[in-house]
N, C-alpha and C positions, 0 to 999 in steps of 0.2 A: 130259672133252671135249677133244679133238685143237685144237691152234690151228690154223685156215685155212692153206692150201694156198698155197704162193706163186702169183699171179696167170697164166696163161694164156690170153692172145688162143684164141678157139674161130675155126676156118677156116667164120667164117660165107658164105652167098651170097646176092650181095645181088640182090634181085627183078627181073628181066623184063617186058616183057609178057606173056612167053606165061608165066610162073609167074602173075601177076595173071589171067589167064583161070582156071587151072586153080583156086586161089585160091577163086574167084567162081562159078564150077560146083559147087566144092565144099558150095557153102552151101545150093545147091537151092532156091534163092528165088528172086521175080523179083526184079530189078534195075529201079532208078529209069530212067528215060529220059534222064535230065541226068547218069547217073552216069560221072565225068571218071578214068577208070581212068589215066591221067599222074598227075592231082595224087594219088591215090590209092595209086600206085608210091613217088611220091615222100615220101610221108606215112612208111607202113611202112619203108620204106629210113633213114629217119631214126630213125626207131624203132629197127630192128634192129640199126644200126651204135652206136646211142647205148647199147642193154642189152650190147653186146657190149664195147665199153668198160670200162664201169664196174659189171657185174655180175664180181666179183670169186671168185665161187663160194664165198662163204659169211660171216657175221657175223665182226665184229672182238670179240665179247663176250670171246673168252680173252684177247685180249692187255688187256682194259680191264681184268680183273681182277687185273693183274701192277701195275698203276700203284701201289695202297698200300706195292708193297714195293719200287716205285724209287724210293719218294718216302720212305721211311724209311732206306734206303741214303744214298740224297743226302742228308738232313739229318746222317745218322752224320758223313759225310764232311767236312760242313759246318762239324760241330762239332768236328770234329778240327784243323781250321784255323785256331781264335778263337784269341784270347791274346797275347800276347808269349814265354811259355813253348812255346807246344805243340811237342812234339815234331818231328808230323809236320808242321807249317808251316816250319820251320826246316831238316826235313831237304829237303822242295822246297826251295825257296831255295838253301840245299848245293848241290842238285842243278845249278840252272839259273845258277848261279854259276860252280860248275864248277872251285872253289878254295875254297870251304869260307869265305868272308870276308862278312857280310852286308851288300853292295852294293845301293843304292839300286835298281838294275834289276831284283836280284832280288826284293827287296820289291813292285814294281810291279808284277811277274809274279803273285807270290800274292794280292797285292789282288787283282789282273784275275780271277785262279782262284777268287777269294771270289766276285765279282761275278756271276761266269758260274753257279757255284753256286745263288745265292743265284735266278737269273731263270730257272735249268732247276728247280729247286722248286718257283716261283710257277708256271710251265707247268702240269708235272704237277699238282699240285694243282687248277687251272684244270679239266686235263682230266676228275680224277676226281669234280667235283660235276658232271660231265655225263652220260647215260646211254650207253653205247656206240653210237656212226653204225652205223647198219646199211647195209650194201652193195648195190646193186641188186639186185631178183632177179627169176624169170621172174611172180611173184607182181604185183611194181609193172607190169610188161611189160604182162602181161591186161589189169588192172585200169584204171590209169591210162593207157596207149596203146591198145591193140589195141579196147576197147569205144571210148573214142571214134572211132577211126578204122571201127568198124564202123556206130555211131551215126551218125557226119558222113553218110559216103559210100553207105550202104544205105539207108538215113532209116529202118531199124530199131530199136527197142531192145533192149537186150543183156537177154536173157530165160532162164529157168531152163525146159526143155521137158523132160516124163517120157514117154515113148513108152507104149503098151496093154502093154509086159513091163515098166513100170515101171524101164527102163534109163532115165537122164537122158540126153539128148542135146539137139539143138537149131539152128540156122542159127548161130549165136552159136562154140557149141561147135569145129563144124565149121567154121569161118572160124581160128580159134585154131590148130586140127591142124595144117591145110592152109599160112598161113602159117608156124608153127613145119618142117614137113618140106621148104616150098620155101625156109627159110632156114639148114636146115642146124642149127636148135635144138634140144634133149634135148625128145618132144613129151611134153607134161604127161598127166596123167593124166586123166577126165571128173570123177573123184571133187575130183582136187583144182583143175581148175578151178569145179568146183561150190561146195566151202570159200574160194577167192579172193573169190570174186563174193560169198559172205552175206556175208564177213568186213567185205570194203568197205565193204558197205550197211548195217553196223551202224554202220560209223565213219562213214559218210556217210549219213544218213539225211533221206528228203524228197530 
């Protein structure tokens, strides 16, 4: 597996009214009477700006699994530094002395260099009893945004419809596309907004 991609703002666009009409046609439903297409702009544009941020375009799992062999480096390193003998503490020292005599300032240097050792190990370690952060994705987007903001504002709920050819589609669906292409987003597929939505509803269930 490739490690993630360095990060990339996408030339998102952020909503209109007249995107919020097209939007809202697109769903093919009627619409509430009270429904506040402002606060409803406002809603999605918060959304959209926020997945654009911090969807990073893909999991940190590769670099998580590099952490056991920074953390076996640094303690090498660590241990090359103990002693009164070690070599390679003496030869720093040397170093940052700058005349080869072991001066109290250099000492203090490689203590500080043990220290900083010693609190970048606890990190790493830290980091690796935890499971890799996963980075936003258009997955959390659906799931956790876009159904509520269709739930709040249409007093619908986000429902699974199979049409007489047995194609999935749905007001839901189409509410998904239609923001996704007036924002400028890669539009998901029906299939995998379909695996979003069970996947949810296993972890959320009731």
């Amino acid at each position: 597996m490739k490690d993630a991609q360095p990060y990339k703002a996408r030339l998102i666009t952020l909503l209109d009214d007249a995107a919020i009409a097209r939007i809202l046609a697109a769903t093919r439903v009627k619409l509430p009477s009270g429904l506040d297409r402002t606060q409803l702009r406002q809603h999605l544009n918060k959304s959209i700006t926020y997945f654009d941020l911090f969807d990073c375009s893909g999991p940190t799992g590769p670099a998580h699994k590099k952490l056991p062999t920074l953390i076996k480096s640094a303690r090498r390193l660590r241990k090359g530094l103990d002693g009164p003998d070690s070599v390679l503490g003496c030869f720093l020292v040397q170093a940052m002395t700058h005349d080869g005599t072991f001066k109290k300032s250099g000492a203090d240097k490689l203590e500080s260099l043990r220290a900083a050792l010693d609190k970048l190990i606890s990190g790493l370690e830290a980091q690796n009893k935890n499971p890799p952060r996963q980075r936003r994705s258009i997955e959390n987007l659906i799931t956790d945004d876009l159904s509520k903001h269709y739930e709040k504002h249409l007093e619908r709920q986000v429902g699974i419809t199979r049409r007489d050819d047995k194609i999935t589609d749905g007001p839901f669906f189409r509410f998904v596309r239609a923001v996704s292409k007036e924002a400028g987003i890669p539009e998901p597929k029906t299939q995998s907004i379909e695996t979003y939505l069970k996947r949810h509803r296993r972890k959320n269930p009731g």
